[in-house]
C-alpha positions as CSV (number, residue, x, y, z in Angstrom):
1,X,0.0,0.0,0.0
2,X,1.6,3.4,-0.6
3,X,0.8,6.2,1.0
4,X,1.4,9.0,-2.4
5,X,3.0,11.8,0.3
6,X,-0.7,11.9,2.0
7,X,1.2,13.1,5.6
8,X,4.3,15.5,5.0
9,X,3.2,18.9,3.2
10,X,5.8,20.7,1.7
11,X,6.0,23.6,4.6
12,X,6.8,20.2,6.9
13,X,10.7,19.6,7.2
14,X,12.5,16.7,5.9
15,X,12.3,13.5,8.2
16,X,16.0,12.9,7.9
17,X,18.7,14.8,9.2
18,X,22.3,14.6,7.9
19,X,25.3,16.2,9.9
20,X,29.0,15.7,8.2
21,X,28.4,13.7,5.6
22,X,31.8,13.4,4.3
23,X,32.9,12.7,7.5
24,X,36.3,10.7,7.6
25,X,35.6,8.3,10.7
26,X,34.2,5.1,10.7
27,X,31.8,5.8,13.1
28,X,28.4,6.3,12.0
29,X,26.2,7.7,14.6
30,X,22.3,7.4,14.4
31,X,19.7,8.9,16.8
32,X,15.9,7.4,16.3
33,X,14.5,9.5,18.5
34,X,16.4,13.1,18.0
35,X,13.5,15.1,17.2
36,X,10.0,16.0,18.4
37,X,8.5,17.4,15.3
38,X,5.1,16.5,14.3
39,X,3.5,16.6,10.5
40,X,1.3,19.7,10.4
41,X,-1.7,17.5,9.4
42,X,-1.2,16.0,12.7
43,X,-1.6,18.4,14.7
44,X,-0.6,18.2,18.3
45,X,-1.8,14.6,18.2
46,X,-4.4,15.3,20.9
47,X,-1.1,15.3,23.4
48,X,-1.1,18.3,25.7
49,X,1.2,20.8,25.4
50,X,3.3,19.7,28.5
51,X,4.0,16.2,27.9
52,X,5.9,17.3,24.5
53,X,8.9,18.1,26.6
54,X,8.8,14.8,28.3
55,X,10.9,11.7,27.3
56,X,7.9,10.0,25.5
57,X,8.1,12.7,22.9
58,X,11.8,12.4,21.9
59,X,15.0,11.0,23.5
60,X,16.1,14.6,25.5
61,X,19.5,15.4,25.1
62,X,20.5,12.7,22.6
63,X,20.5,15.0,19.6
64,X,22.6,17.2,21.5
65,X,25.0,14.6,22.4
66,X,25.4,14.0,19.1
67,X,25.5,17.6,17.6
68,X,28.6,17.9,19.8
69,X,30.3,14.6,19.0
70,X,30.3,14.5,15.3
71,X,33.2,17.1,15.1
72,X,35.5,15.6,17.9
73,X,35.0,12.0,15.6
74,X,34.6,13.8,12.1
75,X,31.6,11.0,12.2
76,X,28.8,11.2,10.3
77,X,25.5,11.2,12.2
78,X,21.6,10.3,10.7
79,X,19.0,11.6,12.7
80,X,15.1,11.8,12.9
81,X,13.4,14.6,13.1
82,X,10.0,14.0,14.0
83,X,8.2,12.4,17.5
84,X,8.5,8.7,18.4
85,X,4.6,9.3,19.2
86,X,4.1,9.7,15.7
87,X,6.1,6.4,14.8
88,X,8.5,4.8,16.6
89,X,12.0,4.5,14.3
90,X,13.4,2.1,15.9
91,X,10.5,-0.3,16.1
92,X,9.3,-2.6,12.9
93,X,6.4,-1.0,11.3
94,X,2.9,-3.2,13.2
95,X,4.9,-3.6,16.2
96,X,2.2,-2.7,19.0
97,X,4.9,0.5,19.9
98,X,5.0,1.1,16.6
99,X,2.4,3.8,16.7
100,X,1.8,4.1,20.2
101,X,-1.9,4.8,21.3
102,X,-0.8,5.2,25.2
103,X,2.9,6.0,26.2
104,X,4.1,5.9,29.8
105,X,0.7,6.3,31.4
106,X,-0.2,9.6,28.5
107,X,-2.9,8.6,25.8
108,X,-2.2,9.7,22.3
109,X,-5.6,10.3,20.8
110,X,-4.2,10.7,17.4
111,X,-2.6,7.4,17.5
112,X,-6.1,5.8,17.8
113,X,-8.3,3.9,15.8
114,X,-5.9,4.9,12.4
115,X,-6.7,3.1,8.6
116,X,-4.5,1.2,6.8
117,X,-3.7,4.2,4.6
118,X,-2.6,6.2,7.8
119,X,-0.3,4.3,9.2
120,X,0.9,3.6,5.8
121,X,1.8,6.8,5.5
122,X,3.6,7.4,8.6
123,X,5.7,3.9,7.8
124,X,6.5,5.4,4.1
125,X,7.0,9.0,4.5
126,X,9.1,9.1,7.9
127,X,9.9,5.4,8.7
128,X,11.5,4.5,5.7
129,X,13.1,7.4,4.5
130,X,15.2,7.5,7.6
131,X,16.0,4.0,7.7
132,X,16.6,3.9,3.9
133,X,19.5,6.4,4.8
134,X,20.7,4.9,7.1
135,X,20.7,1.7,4.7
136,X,22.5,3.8,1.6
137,X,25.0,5.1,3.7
138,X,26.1,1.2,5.0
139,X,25.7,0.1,1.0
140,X,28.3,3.3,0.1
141,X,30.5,2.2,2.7
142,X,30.4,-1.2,2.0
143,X,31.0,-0.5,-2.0
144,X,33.8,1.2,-1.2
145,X,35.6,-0.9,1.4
146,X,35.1,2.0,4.1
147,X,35.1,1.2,8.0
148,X,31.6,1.2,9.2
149,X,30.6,1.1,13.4
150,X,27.4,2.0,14.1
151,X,26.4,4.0,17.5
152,X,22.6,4.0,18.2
153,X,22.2,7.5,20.2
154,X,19.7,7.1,23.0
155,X,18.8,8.4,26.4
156,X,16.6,7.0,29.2
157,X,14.7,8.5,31.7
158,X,15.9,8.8,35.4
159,X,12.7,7.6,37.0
160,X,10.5,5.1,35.2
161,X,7.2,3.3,36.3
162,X,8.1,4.9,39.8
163,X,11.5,3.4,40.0
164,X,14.7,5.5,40.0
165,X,17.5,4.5,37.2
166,X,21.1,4.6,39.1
167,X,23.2,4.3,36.0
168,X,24.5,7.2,34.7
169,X,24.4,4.8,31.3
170,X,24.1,1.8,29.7
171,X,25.1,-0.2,26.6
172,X,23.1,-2.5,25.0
173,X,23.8,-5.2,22.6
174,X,22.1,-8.3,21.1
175,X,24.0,-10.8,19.9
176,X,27.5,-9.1,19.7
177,X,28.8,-7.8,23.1
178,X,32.2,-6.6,22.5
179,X,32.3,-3.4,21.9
180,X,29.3,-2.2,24.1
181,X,31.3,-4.1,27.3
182,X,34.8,-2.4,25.8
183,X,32.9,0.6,26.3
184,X,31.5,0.1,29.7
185,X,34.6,-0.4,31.1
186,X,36.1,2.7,29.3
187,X,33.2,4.5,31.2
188,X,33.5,2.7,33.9
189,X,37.1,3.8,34.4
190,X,35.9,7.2,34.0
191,X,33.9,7.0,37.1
192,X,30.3,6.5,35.6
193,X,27.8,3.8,36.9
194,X,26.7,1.7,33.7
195,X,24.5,-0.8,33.3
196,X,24.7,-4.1,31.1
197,X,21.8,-4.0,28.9
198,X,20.2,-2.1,31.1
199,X,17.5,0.2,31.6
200,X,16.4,-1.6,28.5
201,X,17.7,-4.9,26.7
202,X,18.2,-4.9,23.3
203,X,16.4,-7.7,20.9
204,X,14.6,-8.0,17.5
205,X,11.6,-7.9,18.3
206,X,12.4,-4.7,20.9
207,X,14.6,-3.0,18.3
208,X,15.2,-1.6,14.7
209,X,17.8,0.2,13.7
210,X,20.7,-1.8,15.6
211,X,19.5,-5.3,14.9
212,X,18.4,-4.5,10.9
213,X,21.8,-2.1,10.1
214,X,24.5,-3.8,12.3
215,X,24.1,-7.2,12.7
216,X,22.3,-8.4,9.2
217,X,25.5,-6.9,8.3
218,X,28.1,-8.1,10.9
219,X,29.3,-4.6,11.9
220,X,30.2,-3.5,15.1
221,X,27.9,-1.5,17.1
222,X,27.0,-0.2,20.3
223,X,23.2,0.7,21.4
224,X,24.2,3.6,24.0
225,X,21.7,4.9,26.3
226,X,22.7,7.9,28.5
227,X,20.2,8.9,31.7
228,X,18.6,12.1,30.7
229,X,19.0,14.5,33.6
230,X,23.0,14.4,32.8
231,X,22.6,15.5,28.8
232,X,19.5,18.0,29.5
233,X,21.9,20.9,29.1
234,X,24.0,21.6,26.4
235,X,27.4,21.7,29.2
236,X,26.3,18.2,30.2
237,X,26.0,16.9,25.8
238,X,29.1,18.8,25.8
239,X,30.9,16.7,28.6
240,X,29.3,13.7,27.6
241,X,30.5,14.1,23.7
242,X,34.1,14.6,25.1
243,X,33.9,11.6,27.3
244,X,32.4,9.7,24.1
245,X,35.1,10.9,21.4
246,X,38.1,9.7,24.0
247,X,36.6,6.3,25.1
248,X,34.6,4.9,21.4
249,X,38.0,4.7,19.4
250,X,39.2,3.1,23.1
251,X,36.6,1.1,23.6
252,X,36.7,-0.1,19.3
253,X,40.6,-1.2,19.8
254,X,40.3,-2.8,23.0
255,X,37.5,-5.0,20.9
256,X,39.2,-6.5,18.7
257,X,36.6,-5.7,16.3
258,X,38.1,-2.5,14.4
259,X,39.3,-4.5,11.5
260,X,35.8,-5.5,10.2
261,X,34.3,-3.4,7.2
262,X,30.4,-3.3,6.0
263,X,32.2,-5.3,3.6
264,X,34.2,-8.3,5.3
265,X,31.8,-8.3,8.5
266,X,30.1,-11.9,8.5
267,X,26.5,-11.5,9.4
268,X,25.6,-12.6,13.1
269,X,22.6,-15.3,13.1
């Protein structure tokens, strides 16, 4: 089913959003969550105005965090611009998160009762363009023999379903640990508490972007999720980025892992 651009209107801004793209590193950053944009036919989504600055609107302080890294790497980062309550990009489309008709106790009244045509549209117009660059980017890397290690920028908040989150982060990882432990001792060195696939644990049927891009491909990859309350600012993405750009080349050497290319990695299964 396709949706012929029935969503996005041309004063709407482009669901995909590039920083560095000829950047030299082989770390390619991605942030599902970055934004909190919603498609002007969509008005507000029936969400009042004060839950958009809570953490089930976007991942706070994520984009940030990467804004700031991308120059201390020269990575390349691919982020989304619009809400996770209009569609979830790191979910497969008809996943019950997906399009999320209640999120973290708020209802989402414009996430109810949607045709096949609607959610269509919100899988083809913002879904897929994001994960399609995501895709061509991994397919010019691979083409040319180019380095490719994928970060999945994300943040958590520091009190959930009435319990408080201790870690100041955590890396998550499916079926490839490696890096994501090489980098929670790096932290951990560093003095920060993090947690080992924690607040969150990372699977396929949980997660997108990491399990699809990654590990179909066998490239190395880290699913890092720092607690929100330390990025809300831009001095904390700052210190955070600076933390990041000294212990991810670390963390990829001590892995063992920073000879594999989108085109030698062997797929995990």
């Amino acid at each position: 089913m396709h949706s012929r651009h029935t969503l996005l209107r041309p004063d709407d801004p482009p669901p995909v959003k590039v920083l560095n793209p000829q950047g030299g590193s082989a770390f390619l950053l991605t942030c599902d969550h970055a934004g909190r944009q919603v498609p002007r036919a969509l008005g507000d989504l029936g969400v009042p105005a004060a839950e958009w600055d809570r953490h089930i609107a976007w991942d706070i302080g994520a984009a940030g965090v990467c804004d700031a890294l991308v120059p201390m790497l020269d990575a390349m980062c691919i982020s989304q611009v619009f809400s996770r309550l209009v569609i979830d990009c790191n979910r497969q489309p008809g996943h019950p998160t997906s399009i999320a008709p209640l999120s973290d106790g708020t209802a989402v009244p414009g996430n109810i009762g949607l045709s096949a045509q609607q959610i269509a549209a919100r899988v083809e117009e913002i879904f897929q363009p994001y994960q399609s660059a995501i895709a061509a980017e991994l397919d010019r890397r691979s083409a040319a023999r180019c380095p490719a290690v994928l970060i999945a920028m994300h943040s958590f908040t520091p009190v959930f379903g009435g319990q408080t989150r201790q870690w100041h982060a955590g890396v998550l990882y499916n079926r490839e640990p490696r890096l994501a432990r090489a980098l929670a001792t790096c932290l951990t060195e560093a003095g920060y508490h993090v947690g080992d696939n924690e607040p969150y644990r990372l699977s396929d049927d949980s997660d997108y972007t990491v399990p699809v891009h990654a590990e179909r491909r066998g490239l190395p990859y880290v699913e890092l999720e720092i607690r929100q309350d330390l990025i809300a600012t831009p001095r904390g993405q700052a210190e955070w980025a600076a933390v990041l750009s000294s212990c991810l080349p670390r963390a990829l050497a001590a892995s063992g892992l920073s000879g594999m290319t989108a085109a030698q990695g062997n797929a995990l299964s």
